[in-house]
N, C-alpha and C positions, 0 to 999 in steps of 0.2 A: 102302378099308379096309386091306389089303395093303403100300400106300404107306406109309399111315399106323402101321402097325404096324413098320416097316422104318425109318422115321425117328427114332423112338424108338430103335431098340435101334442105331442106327448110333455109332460112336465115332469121335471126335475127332482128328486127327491133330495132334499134339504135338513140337515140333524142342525139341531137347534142349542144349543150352550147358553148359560144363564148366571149371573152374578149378579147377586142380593144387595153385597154392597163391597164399597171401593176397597182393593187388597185383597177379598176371599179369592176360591178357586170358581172359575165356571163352572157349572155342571149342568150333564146333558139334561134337557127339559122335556123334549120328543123329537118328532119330526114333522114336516110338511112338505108338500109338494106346490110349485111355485115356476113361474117359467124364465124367472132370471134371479140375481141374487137381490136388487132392489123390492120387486116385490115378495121373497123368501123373506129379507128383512121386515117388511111392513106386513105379512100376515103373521109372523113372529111375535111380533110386537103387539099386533091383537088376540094373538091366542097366549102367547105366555106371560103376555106382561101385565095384565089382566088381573092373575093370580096373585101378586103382592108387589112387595118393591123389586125396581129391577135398575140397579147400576150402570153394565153392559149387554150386550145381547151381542152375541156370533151364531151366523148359520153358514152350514160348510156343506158342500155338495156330498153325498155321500161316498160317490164316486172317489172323490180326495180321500178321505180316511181309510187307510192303510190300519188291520188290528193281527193279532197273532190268533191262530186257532187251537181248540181245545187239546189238541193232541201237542202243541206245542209247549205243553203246562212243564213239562219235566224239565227237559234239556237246556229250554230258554232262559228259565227262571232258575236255574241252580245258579246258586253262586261260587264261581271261580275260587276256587280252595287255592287254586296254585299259585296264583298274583297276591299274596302274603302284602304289597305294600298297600293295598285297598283297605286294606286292617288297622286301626288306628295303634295297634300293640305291636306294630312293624317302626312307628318312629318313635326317639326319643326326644323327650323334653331338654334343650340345653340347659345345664348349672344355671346360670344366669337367670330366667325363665323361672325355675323352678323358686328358685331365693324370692324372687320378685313376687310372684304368684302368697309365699308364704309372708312376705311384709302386709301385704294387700288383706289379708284374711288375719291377719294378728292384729 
């Protein structure tokens, strides 16, 4: 019963995203804890937007964020040597293209 009582009244941990102004990137602000996403957003709002201008605001469960771990630094992040077409020195520019490009700049 004790459990049970404890799981209910537990709150949500909430990571916090921020954008300054219209077109940047969000970036993480912190986090909070909050017992649904309505009031995640309004303590959000009084803890980070506080700080300066604030465009948007997203809070995401933390639960939801999926990240890669430190061991995962090598394998994950090498880049695929062998898919040569990822490579901009894999296409070429057609004639046409090229001519065109050299009018533009003459």
């Amino acid at each position: 019963m004790a459990d049970e009582q404890r799981q209910d009244t537990e709150l949500t941990l909430y990571e916090v995203f921020v954008q300054e102004k219209t077109g940047e990137p969000h970036v993480h602000a912190g986090s909070l804890h909050a017992a649904d996403q309505e009031m995640a957003l309004q303590n959000a709002r009084d803890v980070y937007a506080r700080r300066g201008p604030v465009a948007s605001m997203w809070v995401v469960p933390a639960t939801s964020i999926t990240a890669t771990s430190p061991s995962d630094a090598g394998p994950f992040f090498d880049p695929a040597e062998d898919k040569v077409y990822r490579h901009p020195q894999f296409y070429r520019v057609p004639r046409a293209a090229r001519q065109q490009a050299k009018k533009v700049t003459s």
